[in-house]
Each structure stands twice: as C-alpha cells, then as structure tokens.
Phi, psi and omega in degrees: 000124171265143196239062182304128208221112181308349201267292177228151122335144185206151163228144173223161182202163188123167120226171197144186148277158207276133181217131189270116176243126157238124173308145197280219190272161188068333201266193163183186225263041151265024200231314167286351202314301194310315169274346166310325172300294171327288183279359179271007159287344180258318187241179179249109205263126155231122166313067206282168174237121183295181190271149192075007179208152235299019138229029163301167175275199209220117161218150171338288211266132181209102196215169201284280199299351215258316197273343195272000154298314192313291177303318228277309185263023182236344156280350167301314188269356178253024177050047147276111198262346200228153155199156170277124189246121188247117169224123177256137187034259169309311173304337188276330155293347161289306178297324181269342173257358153306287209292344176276344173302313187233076170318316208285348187267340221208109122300313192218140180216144184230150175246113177273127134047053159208170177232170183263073189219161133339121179236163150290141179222148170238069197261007184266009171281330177287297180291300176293342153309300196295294168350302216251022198275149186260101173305319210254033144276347175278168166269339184187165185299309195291353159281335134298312215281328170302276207309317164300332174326320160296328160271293218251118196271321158348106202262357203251329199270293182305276164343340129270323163304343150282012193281335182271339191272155192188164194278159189251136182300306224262024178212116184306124172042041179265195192184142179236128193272119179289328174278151175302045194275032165259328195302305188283339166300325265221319177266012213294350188248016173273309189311300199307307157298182170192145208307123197132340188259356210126336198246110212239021166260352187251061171280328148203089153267329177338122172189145200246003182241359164317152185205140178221121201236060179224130185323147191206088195253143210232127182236163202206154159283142167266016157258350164284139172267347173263018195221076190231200198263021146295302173323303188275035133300282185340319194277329199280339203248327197232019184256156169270320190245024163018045203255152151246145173205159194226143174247117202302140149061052163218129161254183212320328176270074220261318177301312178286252212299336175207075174305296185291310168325287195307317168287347159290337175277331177301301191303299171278008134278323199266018177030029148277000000 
C-alpha cells in the first residue's frame, strides 16, 4: 500500500509492530521492497522516502534536525507511539538523532554502514553530471545513461541514480527528476556531516553529552571504510548498548549486495 502522505512518503506491508526503514542519500524505499517483503512476515513495515528523495516532497532546506522531525511528525500523525527502527547511511544519521531526540519512539535500532561522525565526500562528481543532464532533450532513460557515461563511469552507480529519473506526467513525453538534487547539493556537506561534528548550522542537535540507551546493532560491510575505529570510538562514547556486527563481501551497499545475510542479522537482533 502507497501513501502520498503531506509529511512523508510511505509504502507499508505487513502487520505487526511497526517497524521504520530509512534509506540512504540519493535512494528511497523502492530500494528496501525486496527486505520490506522479508520483515514483514514479522512487522507492520513502512518504507519511508525522506525528503527530497523519491515521491517525498521537494524543500530548500535539507539538514539533520529537519528530516528527523520530518519522521517525528508523520509516526506522530499515524499514532505510532513505540517502533523498531531501520536506518543505512543517511537514513541511518536520521535514525540514530530521531532515537536520542525520542528515546521513548525506539525499542530497537539497527544503523547500516555509517557512524555518527563527519565524512569526506566527492559526490559533486555525481550531482553535477546528473545537473547538467538537458532533460528536455531526452529520449529516454538509456539516453541519459549514455550521456553519463562520461563522468560517471560504474555503471551499477549511473542505474541508481537513474532510478530517480521518470516521465513527468503533467508534461507529454518530458522528464523529471524525483530527487531534489539542487537541494541536495547544495546541503551535501551538512548530509555528509553530522550534528556535533564541526557543523556549527546544526546547533540545535548539537550536544557533545548525548546518549542513546537503547539496544543498537550497527552493521558494517567488511569491503566498507565507513564504519572504522574512529567511528566505533564515536559509537562507544554515545551508544549505552552497542552490538556489532560486519557482512562478509559487502560493501556501503551492504543491504543490496548481501540481502539474505543483512536480514538474518536484522531478524536475530529483533529475537525473531
């Protein structure tokens, strides 16, 4: 079932206790369906699409405290008083300052392959390809996908970010982007950061004493760099509860490349 919801997007299946997935940058919850099938033999799954990524709405502002209000007020308007909470990278810094803002909202958190520190990023190798695309010359998605070819060459990389592109209804044979990428540009090193880290625009999350005393299991790829021992300093100092775990012959996309792996670990934290 699909939900244009003003607040967020949503797709849920299921029944159950509620259990929230949020998706990283660039991506949106047709990127969880295949595990959303999967726990929803156990939960009442909603797949959220965060803001500015993809049938979410479209706003300026795209900062940390923006989006975890964002979830804050749409399990607010659906009476979700308690959830199991799913977050990979961007989505997973939304998940981890959702749960310290509302402990009382998190029974369980699982973080996919990001820590709550500061990263480097070269994604304007991305956005600005992806910009600078004339939409109302194309002919077709393999027609962008050529014209990309050239910035980007991963072809596993162009085939998600085209994922976002689509026919624009309200225009004959046009095109549209569902993501915000003036937005996201525009904020990438706020996403990429985090409050607390340096980013003296998040003040207020900011807290150098934060804690979250909520069970946490934090999964990492074992071919991923983002989750190393600067990170588990970082997680050890503001987690109560900790759990780790790494998925053999996964990298950042780790939920994707090794699905059945990541959802047997997700299921025995949740003691299903």
């Amino acid at each position: 079932m699909e939900n244009n919801n003003p607040a967020l997007n949503y797709v849920r299946i299921g029944e159950g206790e509620p259990l929230i997935i949020l998706h990283g940058l660039f991506g949106s919850s047709k990127n969880w369906q295949s595990l959303s099938n999967v726990f929803s033999k156990h939960f009442d799954v909603l797949a959220l699409d965060l803001r500015n990524h993809g049938e979410s709405f479209h706003n300026d502002m795209m900062d940390y405290p923006s989006m975890v209000n964002d979830v804050y007020q749409l399990l607010s308007q659906l009476g979700i008083k308690s959830c199991r909470l799913v977050g990979h990278s961007m989505g997973g810094k939304v998940a981890m300052l959702l749960a310290s803002k509302y402990p009382q909202l998190v029974s369980q958190l699982v973080v996919a392959d990001i820590a709550p520190i500061a990263y480097e990023h070269n994604y304007d190798n991305l956005i600005d390809p992806i910009m600078a695309l004339k939409l109302d010359e194309l002919e077709s998605r393999g027609a962008a996908d050529k014209v990309l070819q050239a910035d980007i060459e991963e072809t596993q990389v162009r085939q998600f970010l085209l994922q976002s592109l689509v026919r624009d209804s309200s225009e004959s044979d046009g095109w549209r982007w569902k993501n915000n990428w003036s937005a996201i540009k525009q904020h990438i090193d706020e996403i990429t950061g985090f409050p607390g880290s340096g980013d003296t625009t998040l003040n207020s999350l900011q807290s150098t004493v934060w804690k979250v005393n909520i069970p946490t299991l934090f999964i990492s790829g074992e071919r991923s760099n983002y989750v190393e021992k600067k990170g588990k300093v970082v997680i050890h100092g503001h987690f109560e509860q900790p759990h780790f775990k790494v998925l053999m012959n996964a990298n950042h996309w780790l939920h994707a490349e090794q699905p059945k792996q990541f959802s047997q670990a997700v299921l025995n934290f949740f003691g299903v």
